[in-house]
C-alpha positions as CSV (number, residue, x, y, z in Angstrom):
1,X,23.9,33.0,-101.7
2,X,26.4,30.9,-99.5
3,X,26.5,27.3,-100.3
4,X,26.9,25.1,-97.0
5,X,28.7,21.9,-97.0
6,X,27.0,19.3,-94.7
7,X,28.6,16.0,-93.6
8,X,26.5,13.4,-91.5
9,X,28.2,11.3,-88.7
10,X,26.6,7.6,-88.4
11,X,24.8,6.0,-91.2
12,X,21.6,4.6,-89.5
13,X,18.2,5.2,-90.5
14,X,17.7,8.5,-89.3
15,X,20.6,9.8,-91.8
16,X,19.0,8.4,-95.0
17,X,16.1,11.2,-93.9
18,X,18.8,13.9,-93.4
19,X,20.2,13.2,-96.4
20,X,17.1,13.3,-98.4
21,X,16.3,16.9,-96.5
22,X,19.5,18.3,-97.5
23,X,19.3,16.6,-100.6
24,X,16.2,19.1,-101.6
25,X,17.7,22.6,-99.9
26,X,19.2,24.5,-102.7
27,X,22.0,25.8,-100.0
28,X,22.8,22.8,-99.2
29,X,25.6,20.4,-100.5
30,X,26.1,16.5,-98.4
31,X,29.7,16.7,-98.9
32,X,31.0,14.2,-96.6
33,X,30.2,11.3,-94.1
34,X,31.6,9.3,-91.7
35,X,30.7,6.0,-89.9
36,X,32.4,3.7,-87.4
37,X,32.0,1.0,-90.0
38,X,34.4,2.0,-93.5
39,X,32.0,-0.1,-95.2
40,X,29.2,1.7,-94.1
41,X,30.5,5.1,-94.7
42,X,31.5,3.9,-98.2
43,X,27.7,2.8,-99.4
44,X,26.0,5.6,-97.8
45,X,28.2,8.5,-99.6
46,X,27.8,6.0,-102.4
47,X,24.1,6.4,-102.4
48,X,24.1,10.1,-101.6
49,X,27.5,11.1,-104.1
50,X,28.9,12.4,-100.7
51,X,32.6,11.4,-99.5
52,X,33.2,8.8,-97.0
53,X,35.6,9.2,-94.2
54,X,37.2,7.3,-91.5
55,X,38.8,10.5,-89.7
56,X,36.3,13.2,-88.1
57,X,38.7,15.7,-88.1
58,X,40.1,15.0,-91.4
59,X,36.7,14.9,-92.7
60,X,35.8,18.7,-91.8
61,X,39.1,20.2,-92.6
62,X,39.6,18.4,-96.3
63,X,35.6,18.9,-97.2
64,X,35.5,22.2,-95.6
65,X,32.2,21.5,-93.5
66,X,30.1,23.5,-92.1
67,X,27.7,22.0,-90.4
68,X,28.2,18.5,-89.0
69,X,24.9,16.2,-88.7
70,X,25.3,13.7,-86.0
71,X,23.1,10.4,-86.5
72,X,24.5,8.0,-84.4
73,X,23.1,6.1,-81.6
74,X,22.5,8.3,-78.1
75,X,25.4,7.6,-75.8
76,X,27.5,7.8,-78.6
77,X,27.0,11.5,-79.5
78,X,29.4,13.1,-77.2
79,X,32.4,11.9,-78.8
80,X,32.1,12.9,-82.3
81,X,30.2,15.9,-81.4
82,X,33.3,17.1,-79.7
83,X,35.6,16.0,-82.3
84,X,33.9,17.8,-84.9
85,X,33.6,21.1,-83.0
86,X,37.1,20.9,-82.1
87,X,37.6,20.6,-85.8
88,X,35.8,23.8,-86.7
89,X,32.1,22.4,-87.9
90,X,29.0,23.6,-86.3
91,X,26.9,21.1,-85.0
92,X,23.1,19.7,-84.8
93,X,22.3,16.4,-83.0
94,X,20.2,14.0,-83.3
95,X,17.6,14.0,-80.3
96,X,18.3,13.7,-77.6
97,X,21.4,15.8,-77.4
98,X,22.7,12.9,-75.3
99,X,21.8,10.0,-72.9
100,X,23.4,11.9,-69.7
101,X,24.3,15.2,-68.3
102,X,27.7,14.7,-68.3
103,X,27.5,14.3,-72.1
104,X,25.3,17.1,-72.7
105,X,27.9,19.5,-70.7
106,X,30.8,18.4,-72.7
107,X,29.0,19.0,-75.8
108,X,27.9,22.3,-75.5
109,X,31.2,23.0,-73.7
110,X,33.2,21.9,-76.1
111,X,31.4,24.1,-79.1
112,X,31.4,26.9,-76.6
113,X,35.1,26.5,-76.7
114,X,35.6,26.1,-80.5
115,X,33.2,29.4,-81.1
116,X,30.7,27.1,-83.0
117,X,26.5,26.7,-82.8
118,X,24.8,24.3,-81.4
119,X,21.4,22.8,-82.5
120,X,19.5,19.7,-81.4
121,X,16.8,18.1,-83.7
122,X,13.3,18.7,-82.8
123,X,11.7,19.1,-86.2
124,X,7.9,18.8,-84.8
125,X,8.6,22.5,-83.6
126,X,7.7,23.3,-87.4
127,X,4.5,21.4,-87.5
128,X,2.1,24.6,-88.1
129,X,-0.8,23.4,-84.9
130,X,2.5,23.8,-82.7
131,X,3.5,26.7,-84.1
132,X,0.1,28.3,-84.0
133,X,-0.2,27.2,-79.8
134,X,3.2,29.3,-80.1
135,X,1.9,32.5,-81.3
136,X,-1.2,31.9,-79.2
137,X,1.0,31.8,-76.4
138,X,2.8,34.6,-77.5
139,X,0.4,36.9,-78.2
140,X,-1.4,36.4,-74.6
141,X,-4.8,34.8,-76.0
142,X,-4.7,32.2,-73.1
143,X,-3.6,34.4,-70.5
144,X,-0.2,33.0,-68.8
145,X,0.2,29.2,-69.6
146,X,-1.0,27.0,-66.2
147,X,-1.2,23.2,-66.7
148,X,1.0,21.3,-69.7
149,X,0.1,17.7,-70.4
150,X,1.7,15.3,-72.5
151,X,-0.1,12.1,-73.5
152,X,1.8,9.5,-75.4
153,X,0.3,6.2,-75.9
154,X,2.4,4.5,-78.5
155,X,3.7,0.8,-79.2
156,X,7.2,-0.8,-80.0
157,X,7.2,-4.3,-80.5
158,X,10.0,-6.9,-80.2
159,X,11.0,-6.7,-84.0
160,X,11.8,-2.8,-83.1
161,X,14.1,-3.7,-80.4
162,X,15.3,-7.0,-83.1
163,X,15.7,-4.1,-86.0
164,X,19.4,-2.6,-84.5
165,X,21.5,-4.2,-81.6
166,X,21.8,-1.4,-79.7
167,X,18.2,-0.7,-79.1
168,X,16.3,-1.5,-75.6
169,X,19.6,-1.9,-73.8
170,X,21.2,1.1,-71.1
171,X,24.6,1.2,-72.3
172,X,23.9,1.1,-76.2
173,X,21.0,3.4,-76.5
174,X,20.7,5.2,-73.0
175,X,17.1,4.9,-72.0
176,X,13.4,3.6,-73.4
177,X,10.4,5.3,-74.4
178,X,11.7,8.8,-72.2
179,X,15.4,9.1,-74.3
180,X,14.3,7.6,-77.6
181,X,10.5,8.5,-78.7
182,X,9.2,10.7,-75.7
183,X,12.3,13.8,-76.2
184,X,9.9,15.5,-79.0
185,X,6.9,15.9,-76.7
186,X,9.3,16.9,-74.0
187,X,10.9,19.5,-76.2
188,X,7.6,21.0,-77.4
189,X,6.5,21.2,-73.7
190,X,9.4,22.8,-72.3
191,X,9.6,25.6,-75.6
192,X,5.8,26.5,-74.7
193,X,5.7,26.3,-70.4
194,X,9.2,27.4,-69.5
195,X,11.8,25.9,-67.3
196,X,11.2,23.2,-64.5
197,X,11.3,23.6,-61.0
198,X,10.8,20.8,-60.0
199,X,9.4,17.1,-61.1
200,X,8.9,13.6,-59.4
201,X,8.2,11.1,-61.7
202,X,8.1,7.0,-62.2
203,X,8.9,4.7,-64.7
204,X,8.2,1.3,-65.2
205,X,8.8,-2.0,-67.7
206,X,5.3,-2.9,-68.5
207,X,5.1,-5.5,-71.3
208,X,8.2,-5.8,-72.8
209,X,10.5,-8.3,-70.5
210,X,12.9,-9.3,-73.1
211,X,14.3,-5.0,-73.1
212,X,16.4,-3.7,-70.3
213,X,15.3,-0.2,-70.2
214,X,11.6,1.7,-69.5
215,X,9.0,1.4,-71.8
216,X,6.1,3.9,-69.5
217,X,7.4,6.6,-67.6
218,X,5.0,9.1,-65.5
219,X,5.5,12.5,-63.8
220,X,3.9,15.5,-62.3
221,X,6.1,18.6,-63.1
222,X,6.3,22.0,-61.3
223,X,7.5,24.9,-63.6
224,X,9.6,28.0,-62.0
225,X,6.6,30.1,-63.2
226,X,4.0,28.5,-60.6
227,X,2.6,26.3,-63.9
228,X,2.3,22.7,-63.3
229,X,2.3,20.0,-65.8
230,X,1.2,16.4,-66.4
231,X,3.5,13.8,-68.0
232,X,2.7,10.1,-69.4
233,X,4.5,8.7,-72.1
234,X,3.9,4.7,-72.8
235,X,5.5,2.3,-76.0
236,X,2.9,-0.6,-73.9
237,X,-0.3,0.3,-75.9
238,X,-0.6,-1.5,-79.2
239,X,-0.3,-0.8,-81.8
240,X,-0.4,2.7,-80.7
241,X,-2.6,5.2,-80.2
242,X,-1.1,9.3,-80.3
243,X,0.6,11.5,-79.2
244,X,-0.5,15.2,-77.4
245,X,0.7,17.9,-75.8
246,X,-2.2,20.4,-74.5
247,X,-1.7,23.8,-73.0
248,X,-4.7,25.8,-70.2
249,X,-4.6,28.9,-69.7
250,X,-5.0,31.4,-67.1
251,X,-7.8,32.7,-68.7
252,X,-9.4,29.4,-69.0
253,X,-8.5,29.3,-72.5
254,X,-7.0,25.7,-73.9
255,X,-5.2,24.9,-76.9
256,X,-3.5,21.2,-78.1
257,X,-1.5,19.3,-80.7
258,X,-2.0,15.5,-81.9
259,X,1.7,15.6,-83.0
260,X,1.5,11.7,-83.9
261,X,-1.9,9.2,-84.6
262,X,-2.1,6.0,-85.2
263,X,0.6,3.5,-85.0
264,X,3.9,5.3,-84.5
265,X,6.3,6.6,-86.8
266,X,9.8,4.6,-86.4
267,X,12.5,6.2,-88.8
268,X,13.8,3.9,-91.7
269,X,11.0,1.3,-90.6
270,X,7.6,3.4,-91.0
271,X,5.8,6.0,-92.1
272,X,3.6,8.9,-90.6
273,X,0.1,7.9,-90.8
274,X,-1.9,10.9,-89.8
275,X,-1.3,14.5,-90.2
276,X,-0.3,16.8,-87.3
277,X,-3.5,18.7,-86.3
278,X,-4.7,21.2,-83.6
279,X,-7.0,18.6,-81.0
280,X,-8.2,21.6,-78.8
281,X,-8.5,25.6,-79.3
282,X,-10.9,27.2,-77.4
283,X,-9.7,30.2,-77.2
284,X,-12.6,32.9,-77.5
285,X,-13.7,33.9,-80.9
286,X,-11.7,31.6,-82.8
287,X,-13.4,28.3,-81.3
288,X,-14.6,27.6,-85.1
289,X,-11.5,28.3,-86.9
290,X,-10.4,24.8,-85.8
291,X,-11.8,22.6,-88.5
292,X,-10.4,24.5,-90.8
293,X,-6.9,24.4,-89.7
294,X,-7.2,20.9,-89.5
295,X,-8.5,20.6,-93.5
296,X,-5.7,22.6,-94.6
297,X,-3.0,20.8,-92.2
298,X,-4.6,17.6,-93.9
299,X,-4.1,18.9,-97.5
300,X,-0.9,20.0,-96.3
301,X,0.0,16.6,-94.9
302,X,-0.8,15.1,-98.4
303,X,1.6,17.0,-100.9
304,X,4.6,16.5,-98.8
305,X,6.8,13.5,-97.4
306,X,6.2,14.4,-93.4
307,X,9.1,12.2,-92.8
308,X,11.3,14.5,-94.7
309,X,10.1,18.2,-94.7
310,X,10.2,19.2,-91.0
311,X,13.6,18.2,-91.5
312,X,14.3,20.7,-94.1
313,X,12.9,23.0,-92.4
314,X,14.8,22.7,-89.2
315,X,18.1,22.4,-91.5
316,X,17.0,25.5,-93.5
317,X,16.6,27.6,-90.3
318,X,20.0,26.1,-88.5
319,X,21.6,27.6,-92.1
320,X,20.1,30.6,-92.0
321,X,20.9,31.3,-88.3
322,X,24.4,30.8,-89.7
323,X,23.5,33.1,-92.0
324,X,22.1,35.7,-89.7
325,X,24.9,34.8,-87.0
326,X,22.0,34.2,-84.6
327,X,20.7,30.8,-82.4
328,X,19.0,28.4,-84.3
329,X,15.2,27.9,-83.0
330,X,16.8,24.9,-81.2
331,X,19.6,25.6,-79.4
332,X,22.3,23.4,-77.4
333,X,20.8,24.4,-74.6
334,X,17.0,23.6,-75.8
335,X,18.5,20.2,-76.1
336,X,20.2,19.8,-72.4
337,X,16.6,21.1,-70.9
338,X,14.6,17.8,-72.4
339,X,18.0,15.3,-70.8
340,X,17.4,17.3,-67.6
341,X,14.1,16.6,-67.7
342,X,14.0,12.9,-68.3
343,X,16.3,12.4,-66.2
344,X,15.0,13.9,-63.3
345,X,12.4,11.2,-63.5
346,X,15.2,8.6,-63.7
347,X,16.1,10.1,-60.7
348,X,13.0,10.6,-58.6
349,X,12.1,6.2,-59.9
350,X,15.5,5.7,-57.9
351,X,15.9,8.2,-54.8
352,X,11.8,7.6,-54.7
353,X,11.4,11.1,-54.1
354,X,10.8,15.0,-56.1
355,X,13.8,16.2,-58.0
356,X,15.2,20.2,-57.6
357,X,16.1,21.9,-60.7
358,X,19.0,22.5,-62.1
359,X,20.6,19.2,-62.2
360,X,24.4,18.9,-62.3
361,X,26.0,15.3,-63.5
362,X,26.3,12.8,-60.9
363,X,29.4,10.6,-61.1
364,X,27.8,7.6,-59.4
365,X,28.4,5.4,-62.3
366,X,24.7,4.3,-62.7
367,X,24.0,6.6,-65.6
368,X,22.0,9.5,-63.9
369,X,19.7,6.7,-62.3
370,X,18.9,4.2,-64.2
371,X,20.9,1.4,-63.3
372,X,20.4,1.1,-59.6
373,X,16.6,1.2,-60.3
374,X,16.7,-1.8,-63.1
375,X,17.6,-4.6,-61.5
376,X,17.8,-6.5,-65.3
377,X,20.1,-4.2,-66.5
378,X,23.6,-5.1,-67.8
């Protein structure tokens, strides 16, 4: 059985649980890191008995990488995404893919162009009550999906912003509660409705003055499919609450995930609190099977470290789609859908008005939106 060589680019918080993931996968080797800080690279590979590096490109020739991890903030993906495709490594982001279009498109163009894969993180696709609204889908026990939702009623407060100096701020992490906590729900919604037609949407600053950048975002969606969907994400409701997508079916038929209870994860800072669980199933004859997936979800939830294992398993299937020489489960692609979608409510806030799909890039300079609608940005 092959044995992969992984490096990871940035050494935040996020990396310490992709190194712990790859850590437990017996085809996996961390071989290799890199950070914009020496010192930083040095005490992570340290920690992890990986390489440090100061060169991308030196980094996946010498350590003969595979697969490059990147970890480091949002707008700074594009970069050494590109660096280390052009360099031979395939590569799997961090979500989002990236704060812009523009970004996004030179990413996936720039593995297109280097004949490498492309993966975006979205471990929650793993979680088994997602998976199971998959195969429900699938397998036409809701009829043809007709309304998505996603509630997410979290909380950050300041001592989250405090924690890293490029948090809450346009230029140094992109975006609020739609580019840094709201992409999973996003993903999840997109995988099980289908493309977007097209979406109008708002965002606002509710309770946190002292952060540039959104912290509630609403938006009604329209899917190419003739589905329509319902979006509110929020980081204004202490100390938070969950997070839920739910899917209605033709047939009258509904299905949901709680993908996140309680107060909300934060990576390096938290933990999960409560177990991922199926909220809703009605669909006909298995109505009761519903507390028993949540008991075994819950048993599940207790013999693991949630933090870490959905990251295995989305590293163990990007490996094996190596392996296979297929797409991983999410693709390059996956990732630019969830970018397009936030940002066509970053849009729609500014122009006041719905958004078409596709988006191109803009190359107004106010970073797909945002800037001319905050007036406290900088």
């Amino acid at each position: 059985m092959k044995q992969y060589n992984i490096a990871i680019i940035g050494c935040g918080k996020v990396a310490h649980l992709h190194a712990k993931a790859i850590g437990n996968l017996p085809t996996a080797t961390l071989a290799a890191v890199w950070s914009r800080t020496a010192a930083s690279a040095e005490t992570f590979a340290a920690q992890y008995g990986a390489k440090p590096y100061a060169d991308i490109g030196a980094m996946v020739r010498e350590s003969h990488i595979d697969l490059a991890i990147v970890c480091n903030p949002h707008p700074f993906h594009k970069n050494v995404a590109v660096e280390a495709a052009r360099a031979g490594a395939h590569i799997l982001v961090e979500k989002p893919l990236a704060s812009t279009l523009e970004d996004c498109d030179a990413i996936i163009d720039a593995c297109r162009a280097a004949g490498v894969r492309l993966g975006v993180v979205s471990q929650r696709r793993w979680y088994s009550p997602v998976q199971r609204i998959r195969q429900a889908i699938d397998a036409g026990k809701i009829g043809a999906p007709v309304l998505g939702t996603i509630n997410m009623l979290g909380w950050r407060d300041k001592a989250y912003y405090d924690a890293d100096p490029w948090r809450g701020t346009w230029r140094m992490e992109g975006g609020g509660v739609l580019v840094n906590q709201a992409p999973h729900q996003l993903d999840i919604l997109l995988w099980l409705m289908g493309d977007v037609d097209e979406v109008y949407g708002l965002w606002r600053n509710l309770n946190h003055p002292y952060i540039e950048v959104e912290d509630t975002a609403v938006a009604i969606v329209k899917f190419k499919n003739g589905a329509v969907g319902n979006i509110i994400v929020s980081n204004s409701e202490r100390p938070g609450i969950f997070g839920k997508v739910q899917i209605h079916g033709a047939n009258g038929a509904s299905v949901g995930v709680q993908t996140d209870g309680g107060a909300m994860f934060v990576a390096g800072m938290s933990s999960v609190l409560e177990p991922p669980v199926n909220d809703l199933w009605t669909v006909p004859g298995e109505e009761n099977l519903l507390r028993e997936w949540v008991r075994e979800d819950s048993e599940l939830f207790e013999r693991i470290d949630p933090t870490i294992y959905y990251m295995e398993r989305q590293i163990e299937d990007y490996l094996q789609a190596l392996a296979d020489s297929r797409a991983p489960l999410v693709t390059g692609d996956d990732g630019r859908r969830t970018v397009e979608l936030f940002t066509a409510i970053y849009r729609s806030t500014r122009d006041n008005a719905p958004v078409k799909f596709p988006l191109a890039p803009e190359r107004r300079h106010d970073m797909d939106g945002r800037l001319e609608a905050s007036p406290n940005a900088t």
